[in-house]
DOMAR-270763 format. One record per atom (N, C-alpha, C): z negated, y, x negated; residue in one letter. Coordinates in steps of 0.02 Angstrom, whole numbers. Layout:
N
Z/Y/X/a
...
***
This chain:
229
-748/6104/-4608/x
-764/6132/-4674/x
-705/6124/-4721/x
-684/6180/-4761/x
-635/6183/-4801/x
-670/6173/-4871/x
-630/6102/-4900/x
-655/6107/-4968/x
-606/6189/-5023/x
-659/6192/-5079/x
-642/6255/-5133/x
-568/6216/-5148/x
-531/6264/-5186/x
-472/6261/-5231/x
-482/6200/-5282/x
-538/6211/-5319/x
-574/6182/-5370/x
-597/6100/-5337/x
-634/6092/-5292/x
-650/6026/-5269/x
-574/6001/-5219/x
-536/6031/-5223/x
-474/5996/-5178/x
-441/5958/-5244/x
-424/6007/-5319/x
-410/5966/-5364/x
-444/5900/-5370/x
-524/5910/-5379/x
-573/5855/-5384/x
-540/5807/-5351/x
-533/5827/-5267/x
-522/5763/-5221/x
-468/5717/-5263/x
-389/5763/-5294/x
-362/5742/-5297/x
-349/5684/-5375/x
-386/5715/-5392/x
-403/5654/-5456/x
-460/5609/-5432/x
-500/5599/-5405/x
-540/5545/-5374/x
-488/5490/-5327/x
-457/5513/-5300/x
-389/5467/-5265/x
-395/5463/-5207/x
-454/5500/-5171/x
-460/5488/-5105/x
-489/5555/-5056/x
-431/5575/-4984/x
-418/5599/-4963/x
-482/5616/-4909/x
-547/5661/-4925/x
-579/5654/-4859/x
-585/5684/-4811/x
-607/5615/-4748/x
-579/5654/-4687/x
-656/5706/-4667/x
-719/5700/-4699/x
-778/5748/-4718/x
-791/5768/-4766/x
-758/5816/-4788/x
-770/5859/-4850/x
-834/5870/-4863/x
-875/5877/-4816/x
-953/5891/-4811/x
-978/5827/-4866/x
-951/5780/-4866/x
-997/5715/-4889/x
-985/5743/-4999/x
-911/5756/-4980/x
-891/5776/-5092/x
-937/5839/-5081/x
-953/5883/-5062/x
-982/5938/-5069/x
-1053/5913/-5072/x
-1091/5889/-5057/x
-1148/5854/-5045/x
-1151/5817/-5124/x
-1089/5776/-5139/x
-1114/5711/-5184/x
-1107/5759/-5244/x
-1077/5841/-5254/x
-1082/5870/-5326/x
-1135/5920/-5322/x
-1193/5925/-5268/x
-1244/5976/-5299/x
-1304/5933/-5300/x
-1308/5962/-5350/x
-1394/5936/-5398/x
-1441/5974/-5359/x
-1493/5948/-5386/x
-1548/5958/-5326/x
-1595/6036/-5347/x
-1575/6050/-5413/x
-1593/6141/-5428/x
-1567/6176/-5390/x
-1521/6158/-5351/x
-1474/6202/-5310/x
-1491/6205/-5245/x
-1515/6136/-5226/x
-1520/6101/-5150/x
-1565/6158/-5107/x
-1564/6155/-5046/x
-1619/6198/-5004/x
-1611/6160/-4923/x
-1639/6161/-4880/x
-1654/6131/-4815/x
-1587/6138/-4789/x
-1535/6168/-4791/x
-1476/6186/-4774/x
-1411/6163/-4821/x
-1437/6143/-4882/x
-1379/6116/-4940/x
-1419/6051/-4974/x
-1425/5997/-4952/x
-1433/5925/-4978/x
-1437/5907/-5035/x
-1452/5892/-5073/x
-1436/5858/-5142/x
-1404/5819/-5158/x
-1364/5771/-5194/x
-1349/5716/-5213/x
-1383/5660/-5203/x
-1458/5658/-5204/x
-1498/5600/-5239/x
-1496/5542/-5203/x
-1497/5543/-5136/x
-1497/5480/-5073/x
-1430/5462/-5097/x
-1367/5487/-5108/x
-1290/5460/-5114/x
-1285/5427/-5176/x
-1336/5456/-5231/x
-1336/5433/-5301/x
-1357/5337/-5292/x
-1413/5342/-5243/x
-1456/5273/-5209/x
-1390/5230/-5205/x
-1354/5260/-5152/x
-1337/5206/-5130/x
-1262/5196/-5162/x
-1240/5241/-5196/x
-1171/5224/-5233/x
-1191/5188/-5302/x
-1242/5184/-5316/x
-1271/5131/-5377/x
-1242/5070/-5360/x
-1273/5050/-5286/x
-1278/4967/-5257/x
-1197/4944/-5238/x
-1167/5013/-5238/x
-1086/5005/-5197/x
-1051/4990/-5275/x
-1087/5033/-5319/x
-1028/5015/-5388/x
-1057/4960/-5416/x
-1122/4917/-5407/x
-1132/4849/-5428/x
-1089/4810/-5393/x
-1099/4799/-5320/x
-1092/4745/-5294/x
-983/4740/-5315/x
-957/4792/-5331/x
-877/4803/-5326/x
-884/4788/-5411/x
-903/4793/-5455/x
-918/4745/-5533/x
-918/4672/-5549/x
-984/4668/-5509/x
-983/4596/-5490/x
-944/4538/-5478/x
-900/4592/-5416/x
-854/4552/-5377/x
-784/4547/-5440/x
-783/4618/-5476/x
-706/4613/-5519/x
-743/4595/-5602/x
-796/4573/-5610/x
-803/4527/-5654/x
-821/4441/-5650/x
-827/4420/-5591/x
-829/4348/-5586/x
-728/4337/-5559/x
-694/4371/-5533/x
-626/4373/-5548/x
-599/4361/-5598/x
-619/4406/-5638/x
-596/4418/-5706/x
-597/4369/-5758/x
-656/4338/-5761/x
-677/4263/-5785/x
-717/4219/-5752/x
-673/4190/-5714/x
-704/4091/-5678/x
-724/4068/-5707/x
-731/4065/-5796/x
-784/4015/-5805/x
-848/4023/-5853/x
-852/4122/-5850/x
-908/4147/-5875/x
-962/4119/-5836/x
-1028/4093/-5880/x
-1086/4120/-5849/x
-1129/4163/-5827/x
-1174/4156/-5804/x
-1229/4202/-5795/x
-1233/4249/-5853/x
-1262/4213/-5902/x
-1268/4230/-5959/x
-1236/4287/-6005/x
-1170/4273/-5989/x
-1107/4302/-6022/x
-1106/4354/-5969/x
-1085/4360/-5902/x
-1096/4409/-5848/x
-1120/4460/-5843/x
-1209/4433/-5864/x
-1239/4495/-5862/x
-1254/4552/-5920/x
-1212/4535/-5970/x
-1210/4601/-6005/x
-1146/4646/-6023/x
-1110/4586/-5980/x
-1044/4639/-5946/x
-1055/4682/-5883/x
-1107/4658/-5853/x
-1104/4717/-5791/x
-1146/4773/-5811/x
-1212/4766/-5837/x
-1249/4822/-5877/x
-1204/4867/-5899/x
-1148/4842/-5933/x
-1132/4888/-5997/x
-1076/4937/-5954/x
-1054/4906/-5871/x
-1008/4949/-5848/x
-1030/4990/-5796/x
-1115/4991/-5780/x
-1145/5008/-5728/x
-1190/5056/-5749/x
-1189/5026/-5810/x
-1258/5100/-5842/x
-1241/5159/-5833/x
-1290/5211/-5860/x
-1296/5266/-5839/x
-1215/5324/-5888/x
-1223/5273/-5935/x
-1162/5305/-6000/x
-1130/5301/-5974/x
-1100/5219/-5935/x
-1036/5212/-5904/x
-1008/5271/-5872/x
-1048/5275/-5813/x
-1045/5309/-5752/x
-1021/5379/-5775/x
-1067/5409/-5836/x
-1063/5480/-5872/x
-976/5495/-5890/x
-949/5422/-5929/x
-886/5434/-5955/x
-841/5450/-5905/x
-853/5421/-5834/x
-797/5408/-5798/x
-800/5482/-5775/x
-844/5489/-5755/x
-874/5584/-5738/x
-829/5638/-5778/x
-828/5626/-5843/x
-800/5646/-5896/x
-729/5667/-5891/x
-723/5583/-5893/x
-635/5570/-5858/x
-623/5618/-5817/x
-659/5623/-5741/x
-621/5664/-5689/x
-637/5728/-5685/x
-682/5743/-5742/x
-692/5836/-5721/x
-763/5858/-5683/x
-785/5793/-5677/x
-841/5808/-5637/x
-895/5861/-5645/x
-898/5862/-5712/x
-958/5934/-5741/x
-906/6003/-5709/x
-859/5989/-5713/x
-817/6073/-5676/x
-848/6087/-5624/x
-855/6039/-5589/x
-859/6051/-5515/x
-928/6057/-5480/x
-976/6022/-5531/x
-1059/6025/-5506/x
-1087/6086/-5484/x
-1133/6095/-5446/x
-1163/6121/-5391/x
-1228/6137/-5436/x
-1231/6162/-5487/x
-1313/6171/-5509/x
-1338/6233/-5520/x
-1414/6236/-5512/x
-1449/6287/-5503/x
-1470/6336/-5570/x
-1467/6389/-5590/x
-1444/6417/-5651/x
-1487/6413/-5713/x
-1554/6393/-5727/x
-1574/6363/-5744/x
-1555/6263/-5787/x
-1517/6236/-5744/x
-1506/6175/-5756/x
-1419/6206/-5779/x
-1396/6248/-5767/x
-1335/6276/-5781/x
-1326/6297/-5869/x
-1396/6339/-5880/x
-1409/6346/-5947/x
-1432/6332/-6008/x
-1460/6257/-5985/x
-1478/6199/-6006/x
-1423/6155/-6046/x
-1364/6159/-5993/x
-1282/6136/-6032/x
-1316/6046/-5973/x
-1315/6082/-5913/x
-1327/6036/-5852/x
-1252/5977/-5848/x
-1192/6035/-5870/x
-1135/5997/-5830/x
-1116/5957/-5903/x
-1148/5952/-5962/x
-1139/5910/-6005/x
-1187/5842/-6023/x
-1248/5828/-5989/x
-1277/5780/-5993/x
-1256/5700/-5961/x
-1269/5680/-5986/x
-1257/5610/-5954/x
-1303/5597/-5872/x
-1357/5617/-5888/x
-1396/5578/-5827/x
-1371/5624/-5773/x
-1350/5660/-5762/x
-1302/5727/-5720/x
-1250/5697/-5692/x
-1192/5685/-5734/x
-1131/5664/-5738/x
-1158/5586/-5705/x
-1189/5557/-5737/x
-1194/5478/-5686/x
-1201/5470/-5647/x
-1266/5513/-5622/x
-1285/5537/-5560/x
-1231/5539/-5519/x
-1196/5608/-5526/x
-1146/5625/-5482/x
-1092/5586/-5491/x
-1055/5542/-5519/x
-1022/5497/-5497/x
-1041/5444/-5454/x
-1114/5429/-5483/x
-1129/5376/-5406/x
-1136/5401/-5362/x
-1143/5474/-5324/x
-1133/5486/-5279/x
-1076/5506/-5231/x
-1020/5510/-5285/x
-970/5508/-5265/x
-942/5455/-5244/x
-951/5387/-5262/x
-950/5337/-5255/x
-955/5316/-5195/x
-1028/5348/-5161/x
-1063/5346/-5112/x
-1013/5386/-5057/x
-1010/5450/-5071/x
-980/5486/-4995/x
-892/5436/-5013/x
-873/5430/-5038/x
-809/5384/-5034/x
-821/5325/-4972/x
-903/5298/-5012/x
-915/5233/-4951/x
-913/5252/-4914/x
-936/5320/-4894/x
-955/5333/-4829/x
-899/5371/-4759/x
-842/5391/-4819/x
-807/5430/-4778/x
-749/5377/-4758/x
-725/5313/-4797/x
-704/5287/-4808/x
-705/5192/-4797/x
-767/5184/-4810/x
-775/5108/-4793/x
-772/5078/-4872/x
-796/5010/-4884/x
-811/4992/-4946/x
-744/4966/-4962/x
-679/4972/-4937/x
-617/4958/-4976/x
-609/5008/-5020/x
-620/5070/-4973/x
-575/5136/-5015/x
-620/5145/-5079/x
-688/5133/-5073/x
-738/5144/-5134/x
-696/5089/-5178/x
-705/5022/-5176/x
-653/4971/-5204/x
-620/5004/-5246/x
-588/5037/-5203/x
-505/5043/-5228/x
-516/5092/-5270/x
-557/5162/-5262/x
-598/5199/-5291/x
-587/5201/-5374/x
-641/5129/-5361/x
-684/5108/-5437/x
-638/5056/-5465/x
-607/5041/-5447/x
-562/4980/-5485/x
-513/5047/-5510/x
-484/5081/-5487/x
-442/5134/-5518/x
-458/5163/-5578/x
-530/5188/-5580/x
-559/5216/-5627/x
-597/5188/-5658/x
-625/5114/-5663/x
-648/5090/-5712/x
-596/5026/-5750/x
-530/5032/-5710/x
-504/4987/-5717/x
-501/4918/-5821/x
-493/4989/-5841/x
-471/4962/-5911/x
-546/4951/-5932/x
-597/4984/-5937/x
-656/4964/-5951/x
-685/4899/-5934/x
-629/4866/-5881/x
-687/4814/-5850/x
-634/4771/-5905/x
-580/4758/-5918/x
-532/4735/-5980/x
-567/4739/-6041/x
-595/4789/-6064/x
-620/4808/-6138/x
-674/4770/-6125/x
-710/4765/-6081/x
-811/4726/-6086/x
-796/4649/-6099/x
-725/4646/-6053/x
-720/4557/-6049/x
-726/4543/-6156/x
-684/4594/-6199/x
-671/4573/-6262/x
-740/4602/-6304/x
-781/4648/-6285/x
-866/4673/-6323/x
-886/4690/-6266/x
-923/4622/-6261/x
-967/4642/-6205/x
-1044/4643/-6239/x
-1050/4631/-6278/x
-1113/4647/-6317/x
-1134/4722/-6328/x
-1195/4747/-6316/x
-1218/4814/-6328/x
-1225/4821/-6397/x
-1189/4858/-6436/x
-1189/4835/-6524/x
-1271/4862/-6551/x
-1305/4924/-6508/x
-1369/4935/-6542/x
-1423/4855/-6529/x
-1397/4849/-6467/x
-1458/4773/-6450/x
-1440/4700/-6501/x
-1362/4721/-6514/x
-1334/4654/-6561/x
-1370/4678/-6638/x
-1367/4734/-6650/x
-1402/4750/-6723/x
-1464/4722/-6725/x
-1484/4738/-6668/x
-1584/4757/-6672/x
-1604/4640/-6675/x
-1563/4620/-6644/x
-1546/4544/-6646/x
-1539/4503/-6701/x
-1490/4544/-6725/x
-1459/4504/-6790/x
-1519/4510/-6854/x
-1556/4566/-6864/x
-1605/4585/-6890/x
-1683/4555/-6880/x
-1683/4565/-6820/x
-1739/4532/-6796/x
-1738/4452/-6807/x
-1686/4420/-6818/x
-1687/4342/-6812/x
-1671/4325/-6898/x
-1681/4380/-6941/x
-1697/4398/-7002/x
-1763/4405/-7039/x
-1808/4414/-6989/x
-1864/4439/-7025/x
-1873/4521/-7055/x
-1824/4552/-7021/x
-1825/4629/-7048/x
-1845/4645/-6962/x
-1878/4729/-6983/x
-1908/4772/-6931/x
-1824/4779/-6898/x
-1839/4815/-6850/x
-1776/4846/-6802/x
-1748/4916/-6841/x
-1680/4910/-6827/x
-1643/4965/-6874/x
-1696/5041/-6844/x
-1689/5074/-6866/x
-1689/5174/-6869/x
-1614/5194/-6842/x
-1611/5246/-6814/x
-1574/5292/-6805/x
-1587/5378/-6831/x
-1537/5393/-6848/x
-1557/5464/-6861/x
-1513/5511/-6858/x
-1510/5557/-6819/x
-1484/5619/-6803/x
-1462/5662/-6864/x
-1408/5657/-6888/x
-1380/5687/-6945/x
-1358/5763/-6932/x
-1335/5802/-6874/x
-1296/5844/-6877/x
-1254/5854/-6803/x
-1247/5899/-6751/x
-1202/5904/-6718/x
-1144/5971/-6740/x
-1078/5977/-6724/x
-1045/6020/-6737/x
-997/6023/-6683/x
-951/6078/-6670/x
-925/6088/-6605/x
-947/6132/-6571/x
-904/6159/-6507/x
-943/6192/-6446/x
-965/6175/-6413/x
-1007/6182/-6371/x
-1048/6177/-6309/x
-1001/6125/-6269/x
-952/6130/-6252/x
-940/6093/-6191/x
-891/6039/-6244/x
-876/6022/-6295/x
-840/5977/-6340/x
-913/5948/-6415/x
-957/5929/-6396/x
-999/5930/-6465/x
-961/5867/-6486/x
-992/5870/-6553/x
-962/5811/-6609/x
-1045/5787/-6640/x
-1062/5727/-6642/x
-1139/5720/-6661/x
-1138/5658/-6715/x
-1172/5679/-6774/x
-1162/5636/-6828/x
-1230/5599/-6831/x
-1234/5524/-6846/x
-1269/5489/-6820/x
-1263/5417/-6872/x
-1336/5403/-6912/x
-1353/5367/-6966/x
-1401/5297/-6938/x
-1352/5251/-6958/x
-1419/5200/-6939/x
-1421/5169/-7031/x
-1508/5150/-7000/x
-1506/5125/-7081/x
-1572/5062/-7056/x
-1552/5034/-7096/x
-1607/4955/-7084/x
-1655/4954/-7161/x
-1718/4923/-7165/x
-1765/4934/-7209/x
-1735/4901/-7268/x
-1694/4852/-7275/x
-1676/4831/-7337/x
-1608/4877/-7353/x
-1595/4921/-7332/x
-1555/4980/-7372/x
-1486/4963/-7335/x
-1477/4957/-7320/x
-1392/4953/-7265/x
-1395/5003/-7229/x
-1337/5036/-7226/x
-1316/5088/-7180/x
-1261/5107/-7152/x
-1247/5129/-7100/x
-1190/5148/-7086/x
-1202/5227/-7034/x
-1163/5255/-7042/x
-1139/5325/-6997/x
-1097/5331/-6978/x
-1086/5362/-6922/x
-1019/5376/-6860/x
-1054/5435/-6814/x
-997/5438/-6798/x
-964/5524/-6770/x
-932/5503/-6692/x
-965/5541/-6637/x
-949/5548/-6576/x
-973/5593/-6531/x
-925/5591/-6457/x
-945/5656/-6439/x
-1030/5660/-6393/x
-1044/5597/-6397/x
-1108/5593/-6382/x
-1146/5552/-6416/x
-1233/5582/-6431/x
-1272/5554/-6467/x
-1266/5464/-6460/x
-1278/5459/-6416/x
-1293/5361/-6381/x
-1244/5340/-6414/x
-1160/5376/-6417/x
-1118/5338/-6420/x
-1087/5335/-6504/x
-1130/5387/-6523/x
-1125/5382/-6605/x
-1165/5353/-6663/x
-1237/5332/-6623/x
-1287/5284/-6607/x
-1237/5214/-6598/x
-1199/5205/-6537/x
-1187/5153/-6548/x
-1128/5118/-6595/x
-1090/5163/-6616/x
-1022/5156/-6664/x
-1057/5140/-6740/x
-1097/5178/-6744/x
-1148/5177/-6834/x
-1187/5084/-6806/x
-1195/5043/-6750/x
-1225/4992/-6748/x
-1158/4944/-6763/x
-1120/4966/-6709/x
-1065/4915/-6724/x
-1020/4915/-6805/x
-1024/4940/-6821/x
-1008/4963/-6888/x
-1017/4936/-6939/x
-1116/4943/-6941/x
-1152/4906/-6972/x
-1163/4841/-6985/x
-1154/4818/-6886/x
-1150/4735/-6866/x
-1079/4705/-6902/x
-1045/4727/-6902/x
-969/4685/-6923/x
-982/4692/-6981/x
-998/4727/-7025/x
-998/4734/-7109/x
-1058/4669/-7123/x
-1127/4678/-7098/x
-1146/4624/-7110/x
-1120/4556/-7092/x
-1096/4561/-7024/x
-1096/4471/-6996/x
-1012/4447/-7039/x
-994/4495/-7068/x
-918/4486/-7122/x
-958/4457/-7172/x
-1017/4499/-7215/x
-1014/4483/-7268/x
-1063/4402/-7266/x
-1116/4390/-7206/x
-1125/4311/-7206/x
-1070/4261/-7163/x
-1011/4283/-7181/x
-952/4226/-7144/x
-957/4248/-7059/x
***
């Protein structure tokens, strides 16, 4: 099987050369597309989840010998979640290349997160598979490399640090609110208000809702935890 023009680029920004093209063709169609003869993603999505934990794990107890548990586990959340996975997708082009059925096509399929995560963990997956769990390794340390650097310095989820800092206040949990998107279709810009019941607020601007959601928390969190020392 000859991979497209288009998925040979793919290969070549993913970093790895396969010797079954069948497996990348497999890990980019969504299952609107799928039929008894063309597979879906979803089994590769399974098991490239457990391949990009257990390779986290391993390059965050590296990373810091004398983190705990404690400290650990909301560094691996924050590089395994579903956002994570979306950005790195992002990174390589992955919405170019998806396999979806026209319906999920006109939906603005190749711009969602749970899409894009998806199909990177399954890419993840035919890597394991075509490859062995070094090349996945080598894979995901390539492309998550600096992220796993940035979690070691905020590894805190800033909406869960807001909803915390508040809560151990005696105030309800902040609001969020959807101010405005602007942009095209495949570049949106989404304006995004958090406000807490005793009148504090902050807003921020990003190219995704969650993540402009979470910039208006962190925002908010440093202005308060500044202004009590």
């Amino acid at each position: 099987m000859k991979l497209s023009a288009d998925l040979l680029a793919f290969q070549a920004r993913i970093g790895h050369a396969f010797r079954n093209p069948e497996l990348l063709v497999r890990a980019v169609t969504h299952a609107s597309i799928s039929s008894a003869n063309r597979p879906d993603n979803q089994r590769l999505e399974f098991l490239g989840d457990r391949v990009l934990g257990l390779v986290m794990a391993e390059a965050l107890l590296s990373a810091d010998v004398r983190a705990a548990e404690g400290q650990l586990a909301p560094r691996f959340n924050a590089l395994v979640r579903k956002e994570t996975c979306a950005d790195v997708a992002r990174d390589l082009g992955i919405g170019d290349v998806l396999k979806l059925g026209r319906s999920e096509m006109m939906s603005g399929g190749r711009r969602k997160d749970a899409l894009l995560g998806d199909a990177m963990e399954a890419v993840i997956a035919a890597v394991y598979l075509d490859g062995g769990f070094e090349a996945a390794r080598t894979v995901i340390l390539q492309h998550w490399g600096a992220r796993i650097g940035d979690v070691q310095q905020d590894a805190r989820d800033a909406k869960t640090a807001l909803q915390e800092w508040v809560q151990a206040r005696g105030q309800n949990p902040p609001s969020y609110t959807a101010l405005g998107r602007e942009g095209p279709d495949h570049q949106p810009v989404f304006t995004v208000e958090v406000r807490l019941v005793s009148g504090e607020t902050e807003i921020a601007r990003s190219g995704t809702k969650r993540a402009a959601e979470q910039a208006a928390a962190k925002a908010l969190l440093a202005r308060l935890e500044g202004r009590n020392g």
